[in-house]
C-alpha positions as CSV (number, residue, x, y, z in Angstrom):
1,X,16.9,-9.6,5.3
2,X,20.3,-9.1,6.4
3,X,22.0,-5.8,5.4
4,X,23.7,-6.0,1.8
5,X,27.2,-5.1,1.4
6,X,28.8,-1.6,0.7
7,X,31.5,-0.8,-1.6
8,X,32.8,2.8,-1.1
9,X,34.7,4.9,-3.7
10,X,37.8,4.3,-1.8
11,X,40.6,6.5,-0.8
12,X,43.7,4.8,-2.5
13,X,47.1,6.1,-4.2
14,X,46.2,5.4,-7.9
15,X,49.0,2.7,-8.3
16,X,47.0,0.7,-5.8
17,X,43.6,1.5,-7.3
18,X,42.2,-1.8,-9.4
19,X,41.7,-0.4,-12.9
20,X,37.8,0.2,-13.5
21,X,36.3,-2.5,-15.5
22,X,35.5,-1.8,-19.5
23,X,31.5,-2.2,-18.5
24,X,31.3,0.1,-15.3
25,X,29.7,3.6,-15.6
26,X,31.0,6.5,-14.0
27,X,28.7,10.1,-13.6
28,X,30.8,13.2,-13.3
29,X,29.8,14.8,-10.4
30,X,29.2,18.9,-10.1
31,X,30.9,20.0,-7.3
32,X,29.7,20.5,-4.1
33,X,28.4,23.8,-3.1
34,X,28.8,24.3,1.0
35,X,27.2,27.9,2.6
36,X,29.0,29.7,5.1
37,X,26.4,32.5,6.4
38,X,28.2,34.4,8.9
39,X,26.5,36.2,11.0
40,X,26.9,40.1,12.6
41,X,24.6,40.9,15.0
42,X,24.2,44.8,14.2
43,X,22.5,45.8,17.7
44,X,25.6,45.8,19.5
45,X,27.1,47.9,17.3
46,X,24.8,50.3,16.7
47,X,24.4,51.5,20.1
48,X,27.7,51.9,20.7
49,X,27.2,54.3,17.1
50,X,24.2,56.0,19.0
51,X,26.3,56.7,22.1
52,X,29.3,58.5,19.7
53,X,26.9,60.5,17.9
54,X,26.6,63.5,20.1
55,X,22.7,64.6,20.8
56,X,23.7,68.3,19.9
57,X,27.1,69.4,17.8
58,X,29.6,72.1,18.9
59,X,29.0,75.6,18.3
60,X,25.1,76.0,19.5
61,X,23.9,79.1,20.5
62,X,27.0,80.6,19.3
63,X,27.2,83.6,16.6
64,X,28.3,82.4,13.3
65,X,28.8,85.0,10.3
66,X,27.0,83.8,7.5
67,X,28.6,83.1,3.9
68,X,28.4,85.7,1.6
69,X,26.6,88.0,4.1
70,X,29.3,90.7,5.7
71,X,27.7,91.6,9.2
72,X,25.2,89.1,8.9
73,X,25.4,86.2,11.3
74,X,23.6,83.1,12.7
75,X,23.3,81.2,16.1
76,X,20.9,78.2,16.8
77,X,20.1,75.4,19.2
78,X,19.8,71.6,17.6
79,X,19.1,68.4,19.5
80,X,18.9,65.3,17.8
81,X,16.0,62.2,18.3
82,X,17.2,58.4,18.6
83,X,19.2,57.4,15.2
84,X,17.0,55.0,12.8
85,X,18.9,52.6,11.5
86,X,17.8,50.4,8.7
87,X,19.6,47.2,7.1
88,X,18.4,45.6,3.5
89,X,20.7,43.3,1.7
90,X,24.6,45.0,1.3
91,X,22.8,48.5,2.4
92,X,22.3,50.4,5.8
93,X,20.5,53.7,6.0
94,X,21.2,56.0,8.7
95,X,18.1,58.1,9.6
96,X,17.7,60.9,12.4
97,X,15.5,63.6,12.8
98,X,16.9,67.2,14.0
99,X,14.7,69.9,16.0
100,X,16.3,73.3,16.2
101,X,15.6,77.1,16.4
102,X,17.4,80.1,15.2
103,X,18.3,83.5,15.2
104,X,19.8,85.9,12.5
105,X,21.4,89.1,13.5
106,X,23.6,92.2,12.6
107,X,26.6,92.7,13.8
108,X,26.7,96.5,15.7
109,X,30.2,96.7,17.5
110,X,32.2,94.5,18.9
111,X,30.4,91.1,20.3
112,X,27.0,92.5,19.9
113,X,24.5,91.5,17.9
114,X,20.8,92.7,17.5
115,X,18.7,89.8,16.6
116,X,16.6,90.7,13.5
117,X,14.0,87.6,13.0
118,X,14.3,84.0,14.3
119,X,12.2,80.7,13.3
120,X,12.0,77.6,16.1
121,X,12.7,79.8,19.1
122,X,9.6,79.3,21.7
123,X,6.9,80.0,21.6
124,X,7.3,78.6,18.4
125,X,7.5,74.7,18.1
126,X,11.1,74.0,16.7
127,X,11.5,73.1,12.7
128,X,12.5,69.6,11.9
129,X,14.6,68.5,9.1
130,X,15.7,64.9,8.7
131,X,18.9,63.8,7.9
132,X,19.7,60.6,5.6
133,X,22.7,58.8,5.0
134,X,23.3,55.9,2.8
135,X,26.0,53.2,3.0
136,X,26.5,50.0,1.0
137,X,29.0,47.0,2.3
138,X,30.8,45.1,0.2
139,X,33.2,42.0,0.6
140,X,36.9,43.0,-1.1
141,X,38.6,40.2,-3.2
142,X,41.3,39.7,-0.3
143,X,38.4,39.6,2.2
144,X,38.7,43.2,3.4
145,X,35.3,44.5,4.3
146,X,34.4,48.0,2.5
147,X,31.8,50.2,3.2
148,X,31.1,53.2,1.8
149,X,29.0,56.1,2.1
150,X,26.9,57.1,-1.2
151,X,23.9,59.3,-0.6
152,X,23.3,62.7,2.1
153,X,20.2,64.1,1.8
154,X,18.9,66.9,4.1
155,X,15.5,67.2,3.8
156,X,13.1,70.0,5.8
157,X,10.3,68.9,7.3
158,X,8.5,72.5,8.1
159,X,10.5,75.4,6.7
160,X,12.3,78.6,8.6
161,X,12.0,81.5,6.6
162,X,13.5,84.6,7.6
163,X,12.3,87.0,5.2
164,X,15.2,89.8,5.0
165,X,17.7,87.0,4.0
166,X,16.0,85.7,1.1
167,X,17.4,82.3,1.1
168,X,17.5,79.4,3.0
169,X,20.3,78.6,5.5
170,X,19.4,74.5,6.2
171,X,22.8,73.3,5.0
172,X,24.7,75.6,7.4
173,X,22.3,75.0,10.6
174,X,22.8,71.0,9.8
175,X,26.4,71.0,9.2
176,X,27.7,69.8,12.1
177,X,25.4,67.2,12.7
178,X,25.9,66.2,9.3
179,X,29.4,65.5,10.5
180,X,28.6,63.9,13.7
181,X,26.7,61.1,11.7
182,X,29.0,60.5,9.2
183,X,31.5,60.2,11.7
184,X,28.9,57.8,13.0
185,X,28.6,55.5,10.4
186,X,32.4,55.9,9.9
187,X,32.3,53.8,13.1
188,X,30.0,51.5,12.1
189,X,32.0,50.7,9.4
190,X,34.9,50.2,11.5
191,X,33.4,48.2,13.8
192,X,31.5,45.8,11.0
193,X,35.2,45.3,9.4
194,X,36.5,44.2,12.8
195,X,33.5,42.0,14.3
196,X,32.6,40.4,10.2
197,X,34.5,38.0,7.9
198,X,38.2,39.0,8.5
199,X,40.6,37.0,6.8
200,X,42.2,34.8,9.8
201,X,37.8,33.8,10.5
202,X,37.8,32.3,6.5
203,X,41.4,30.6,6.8
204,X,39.9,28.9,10.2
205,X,36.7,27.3,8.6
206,X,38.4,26.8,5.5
207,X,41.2,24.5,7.9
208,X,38.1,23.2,9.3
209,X,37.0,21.9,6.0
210,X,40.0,20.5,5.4
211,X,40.6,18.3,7.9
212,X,38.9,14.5,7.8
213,X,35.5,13.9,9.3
214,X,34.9,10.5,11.3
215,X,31.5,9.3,10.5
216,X,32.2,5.8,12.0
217,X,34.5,3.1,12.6
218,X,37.1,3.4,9.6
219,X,35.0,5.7,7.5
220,X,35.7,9.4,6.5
221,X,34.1,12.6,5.2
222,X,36.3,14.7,3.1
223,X,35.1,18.0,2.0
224,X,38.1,18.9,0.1
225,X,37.5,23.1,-0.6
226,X,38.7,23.9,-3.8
227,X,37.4,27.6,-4.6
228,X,35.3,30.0,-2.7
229,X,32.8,32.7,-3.7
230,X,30.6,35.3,-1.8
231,X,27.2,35.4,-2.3
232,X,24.7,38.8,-2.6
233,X,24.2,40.0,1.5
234,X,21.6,39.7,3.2
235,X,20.0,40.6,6.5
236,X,17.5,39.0,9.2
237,X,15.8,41.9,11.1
238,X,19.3,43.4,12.6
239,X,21.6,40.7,11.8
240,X,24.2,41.0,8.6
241,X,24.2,37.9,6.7
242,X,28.2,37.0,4.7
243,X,27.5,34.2,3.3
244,X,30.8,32.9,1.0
245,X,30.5,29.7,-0.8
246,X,33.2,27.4,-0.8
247,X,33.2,25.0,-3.9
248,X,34.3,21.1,-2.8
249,X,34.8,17.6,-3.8
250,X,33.7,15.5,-1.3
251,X,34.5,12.0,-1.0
252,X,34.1,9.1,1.7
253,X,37.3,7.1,2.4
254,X,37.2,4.0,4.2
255,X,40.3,2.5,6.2
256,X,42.6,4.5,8.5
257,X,42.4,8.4,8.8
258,X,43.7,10.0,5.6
259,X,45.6,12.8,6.1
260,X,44.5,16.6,6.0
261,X,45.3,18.6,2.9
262,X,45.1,21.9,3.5
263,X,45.5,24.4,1.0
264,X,46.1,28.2,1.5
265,X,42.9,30.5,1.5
266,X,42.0,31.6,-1.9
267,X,40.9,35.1,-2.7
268,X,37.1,35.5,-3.1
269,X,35.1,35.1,-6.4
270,X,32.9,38.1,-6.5
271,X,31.2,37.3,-9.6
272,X,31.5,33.3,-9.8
273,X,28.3,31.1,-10.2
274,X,28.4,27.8,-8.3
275,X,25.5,25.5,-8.0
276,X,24.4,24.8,-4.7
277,X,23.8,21.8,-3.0
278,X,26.3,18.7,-1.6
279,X,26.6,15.7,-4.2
280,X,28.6,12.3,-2.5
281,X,29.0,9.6,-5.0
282,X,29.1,5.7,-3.9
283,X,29.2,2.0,-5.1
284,X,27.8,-0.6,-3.5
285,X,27.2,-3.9,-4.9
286,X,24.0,-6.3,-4.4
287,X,24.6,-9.9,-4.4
288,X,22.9,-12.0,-6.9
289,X,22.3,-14.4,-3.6
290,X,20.3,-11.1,-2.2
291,X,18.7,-10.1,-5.5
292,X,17.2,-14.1,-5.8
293,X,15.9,-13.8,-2.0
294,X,14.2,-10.7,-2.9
295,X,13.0,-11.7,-6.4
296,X,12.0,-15.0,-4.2
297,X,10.4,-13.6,-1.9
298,X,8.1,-11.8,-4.4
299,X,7.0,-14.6,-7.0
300,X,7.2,-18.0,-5.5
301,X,4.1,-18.9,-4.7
302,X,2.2,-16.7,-7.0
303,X,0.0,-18.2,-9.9
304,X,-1.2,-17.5,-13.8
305,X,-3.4,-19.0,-16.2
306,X,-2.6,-20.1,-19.5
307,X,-4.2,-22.5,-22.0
308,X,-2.4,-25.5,-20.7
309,X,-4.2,-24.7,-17.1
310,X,-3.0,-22.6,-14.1
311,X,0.9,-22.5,-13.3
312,X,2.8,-21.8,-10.2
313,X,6.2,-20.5,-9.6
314,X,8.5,-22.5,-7.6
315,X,11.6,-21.2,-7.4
316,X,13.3,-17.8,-8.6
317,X,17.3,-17.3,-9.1
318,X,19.3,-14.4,-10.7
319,X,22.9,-14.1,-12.0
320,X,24.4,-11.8,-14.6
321,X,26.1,-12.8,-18.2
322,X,28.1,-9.8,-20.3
323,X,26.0,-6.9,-18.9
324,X,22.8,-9.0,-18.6
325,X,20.6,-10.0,-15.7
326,X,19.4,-13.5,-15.9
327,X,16.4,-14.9,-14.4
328,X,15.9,-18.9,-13.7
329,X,12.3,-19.5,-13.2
330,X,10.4,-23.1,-11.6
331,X,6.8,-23.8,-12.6
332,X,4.7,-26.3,-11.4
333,X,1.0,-27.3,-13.2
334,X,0.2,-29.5,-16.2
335,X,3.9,-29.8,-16.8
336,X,7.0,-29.2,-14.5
337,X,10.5,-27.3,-15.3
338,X,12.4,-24.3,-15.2
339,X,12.5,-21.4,-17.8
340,X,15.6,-18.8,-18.2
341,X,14.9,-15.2,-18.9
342,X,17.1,-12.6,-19.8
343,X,16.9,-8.5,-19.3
344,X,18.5,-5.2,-18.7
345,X,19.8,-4.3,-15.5
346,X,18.4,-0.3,-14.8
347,X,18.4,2.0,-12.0
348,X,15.0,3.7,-11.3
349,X,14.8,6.7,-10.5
350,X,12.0,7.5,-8.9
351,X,12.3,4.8,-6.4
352,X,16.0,4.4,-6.0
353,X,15.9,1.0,-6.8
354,X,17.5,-2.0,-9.9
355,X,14.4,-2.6,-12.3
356,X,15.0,-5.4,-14.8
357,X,13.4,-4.2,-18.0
358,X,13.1,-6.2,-21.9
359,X,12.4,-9.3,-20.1
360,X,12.5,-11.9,-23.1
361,X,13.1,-16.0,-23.0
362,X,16.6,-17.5,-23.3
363,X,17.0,-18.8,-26.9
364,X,17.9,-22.5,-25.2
365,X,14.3,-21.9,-23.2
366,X,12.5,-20.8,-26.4
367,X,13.5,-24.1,-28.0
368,X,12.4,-26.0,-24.9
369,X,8.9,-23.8,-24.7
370,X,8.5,-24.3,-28.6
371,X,8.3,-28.4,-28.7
372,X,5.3,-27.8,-25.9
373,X,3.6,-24.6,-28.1
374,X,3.1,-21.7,-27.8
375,X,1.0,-20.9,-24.8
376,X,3.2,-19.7,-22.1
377,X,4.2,-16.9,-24.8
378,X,0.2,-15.4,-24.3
379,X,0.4,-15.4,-20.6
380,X,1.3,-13.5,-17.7
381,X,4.7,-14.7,-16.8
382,X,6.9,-12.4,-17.9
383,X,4.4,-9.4,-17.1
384,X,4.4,-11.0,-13.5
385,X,8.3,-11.1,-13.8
386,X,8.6,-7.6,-15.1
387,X,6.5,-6.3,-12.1
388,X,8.4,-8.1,-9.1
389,X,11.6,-8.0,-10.6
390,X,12.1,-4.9,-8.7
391,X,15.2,-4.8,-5.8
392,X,15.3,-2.4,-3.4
393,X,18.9,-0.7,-3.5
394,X,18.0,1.6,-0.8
395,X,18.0,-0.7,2.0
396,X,21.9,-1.5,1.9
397,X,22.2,2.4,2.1
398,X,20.4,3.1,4.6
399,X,23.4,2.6,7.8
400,X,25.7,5.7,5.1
401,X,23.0,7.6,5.0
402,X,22.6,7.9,9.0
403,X,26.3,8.2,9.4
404,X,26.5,11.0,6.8
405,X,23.5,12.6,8.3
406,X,25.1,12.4,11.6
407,X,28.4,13.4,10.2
408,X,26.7,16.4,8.9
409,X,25.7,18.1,11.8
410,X,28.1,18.7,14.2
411,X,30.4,21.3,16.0
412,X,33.7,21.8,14.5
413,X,35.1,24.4,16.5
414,X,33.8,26.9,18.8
415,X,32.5,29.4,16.9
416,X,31.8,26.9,13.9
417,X,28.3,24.9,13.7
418,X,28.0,22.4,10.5
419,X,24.9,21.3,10.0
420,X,23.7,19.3,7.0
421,X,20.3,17.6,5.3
422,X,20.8,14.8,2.5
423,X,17.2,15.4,0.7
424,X,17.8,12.9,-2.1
425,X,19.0,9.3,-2.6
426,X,19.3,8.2,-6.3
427,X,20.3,5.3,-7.7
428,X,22.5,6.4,-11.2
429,X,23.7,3.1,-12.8
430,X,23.9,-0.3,-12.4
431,X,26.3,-3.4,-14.1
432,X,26.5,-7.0,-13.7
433,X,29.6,-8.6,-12.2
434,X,31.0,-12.0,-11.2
435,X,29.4,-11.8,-7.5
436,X,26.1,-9.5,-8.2
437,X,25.0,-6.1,-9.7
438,X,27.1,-3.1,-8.6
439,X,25.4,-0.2,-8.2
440,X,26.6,3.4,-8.6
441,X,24.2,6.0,-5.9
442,X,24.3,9.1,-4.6
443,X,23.4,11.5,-1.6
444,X,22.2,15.0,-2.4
445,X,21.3,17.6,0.1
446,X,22.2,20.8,1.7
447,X,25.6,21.6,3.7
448,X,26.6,25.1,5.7
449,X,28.1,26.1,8.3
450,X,27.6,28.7,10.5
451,X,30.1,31.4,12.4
452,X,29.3,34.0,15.0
């Protein structure tokens, strides 16, 4: 069978736009929801974080007075292990463990001191404590990056008691490194906000989504953005996952190139729900020549039994009348002629096709059948009809589909990847015109596009 004609939602200034007819059924269509996971690879950046973080801070072995304790002073020795960083979702956890040993002294005259108890100091092991900092990203409305630090703990993990002080002098030992890490993750943030989703990265795939895609000789994908919106962060092992959602209203044009529309970059939607998923509405119409080939193709020849003897069909022809598919039926047995039947036109869902349904004799066949009784009433005619009356709406889709598919996944710039999958063909209503049914489908899937 040869392919069946499309009729694409055209691209047209509305004065030259034919007005729709009074019986044609138009589905509003959600907008489209496209991904735009972009991806930070972390490693990178956090060894250039471990290389600022100094293995020891300033000061070591040097006498410190402590607070609160005229006379009474401290020196130690701290060396840090490899940094443990951890990413989940919109936080990162900064995690090292500190070994270090101590002494406390009295102050006798001038720069000397006489050491009065020390913890860590060989042949001791050292004392551990780990340090913890907590910092959660988040995407600004004006697409700054923000990332903040919200917890510190300090926790021991084998204590250093020196018993004349009475209390416990952690905090003081662990202050400097407590400053080198936050001046750590102070450079991971700054170097998240400069390698992630600045603004100038959004306007460029949001220009790329703009501009017309060719999918084939005088056919177009339009995206048309309209809002965008990020969604929660995520991570893949070390990798930081953006993903904002841009909300469109895509469209296929067919004729010359239309031109690009491109808007300015909106600010972001922190807390906007959009539907995912890409939704492209068409037309296409199905001949009724087609539809009595197909219709042919599955009754003539086929037989029933009725009380007058067995019955063949002939011939099979379908036209439409004010919304109504007609059927035109030839049978051949005990007596030869043709029968009309009449039925409604509906899309099935669950196999994308045109189903003719309330299959019923014409009122001028009734009067024909009624003069011979009323046997071909009790037989399987119609149920025969019901059955095969079944055309495929698929098949005349099936050359868009590919080019959309194709159009879908493609490189739109260098550091931009669009890739697509249409999961789901459906076939949402169907009329009658003067030359066949016209059918009203649409391709559902999955659209993103992915920066680096």
């Amino acid at each position: 069978m040869r392919p069946l004609p499309i009729l694409l939602l055209l691209a047209l200034p509305l004065s030259a736009q034919a007005p729709p007819a009074a019986s044609a059924f138009v589905e509003e269509l959600e907008p489209s929801t496209l991904a735009l996971p972009i991806r930070v690879d972390l490693i990178p950046l956090l060894k250039q974080m471990e290389g600022q973080v100094p293995l020891s801070p300033p000061g070591i072995e040097t006498w410190a007075e402590i607070k609160g304790r005229p006379r009474t002073y401290f020196r130690f020795n701290l060396i840090r292990e490899p940094l443990v960083v951890r990413v989940k979702d919109n936080q990162v956890s900064v995690r090292v463990v500190a070994n270090f040993g101590m002494d406390v002294g009295l102050r006798t005259f001038g720069n000397h001191f006489t050491v009065m108890g020390s913890c860590g100091r060989a042949p001791e092991p050292p004392r551990r404590v780990l340090l913890d900092l907590k910092t959660d990203i988040g995407l600004l409305p004006g697409w700054g990056v923000d990332l903040r630090q919200t917890a510190f703990e300090v926790s021991p993990l084998n204590t250093c008691e020196v018993t004349f002080l009475g209390f416990d002098i952690t905090d003081q030992v662990t202050a400097g490194m407590k400053e080198n890490l936050r001046a750590g993750a102070d450079l991971l943030g700054q170097l998240v906000r400069e390698n992630a989703l600045a603004r100038q990265k959004a306007q460029e795939a949001w220009t790329q989504f703009s501009q017309p895609i060719e999918l084939g000789k005088d056919l177009y994908l339009l995206f048309q953005p309209r809002r965008i919106r990020l969604a929660p962060l995520a991570t893949q092992g070390r990798t930081l996952v953006i993903t904002p959602e841009i909300e469109a209203q895509p469209r296929l044009v067919l004729g010359t190139k239309p031109q690009s529309e491109v808007t300015p970059l909106p600010d972001l939607e922190v807390n906007a729900s959009l539907k995912p998923g890409f939704r492209l509405r068409v037309e296409a119409d199905l001949a009724y020549t087609h539809a009595s080939q197909q219709l042919a193709a599955q009754v003539v020849g086929k037989t029933f039994d009725t009380d007058k003897g067995r019955f063949e069909i002939t011939s099979a022809r379908v036209w439409g009348e004010q919304g109504k598919a007609m059927l035109e039926v030839g049978l051949k047995g005990r007596i030869t002629g043709k029968v009309k039947l009449s039925g409604k036109p509906l899309s099935d869902p669950a196999t994308s096709s045109l189903r003719l349904t309330d299959l019923d004799f014409t009122l001028d066949s009734q009067s024909w059948l009624a003069r011979l009784g009323d046997w071909i009433y009790h037989s399987d005619l119609r149920r025969v009809l019901a059955d095969k009356a079944h055309f495929l709406m698929d098949q005349q889709f099936q050359g868009l589909r590919e080019a959309v598919q194709a159009g879908l996944n493609r490189q739109l710039a260098p550091n931009l990847q669009l890739s697509g999958t249409l999961k789901a063909f459906r076939v949402a209503a169907v009329t009658t015109g003067a030359e066949g049914f016209r059918s009203q489908a649409y391709l559902e899937g999955e659209v993103q596009v992915d920066m680096k």
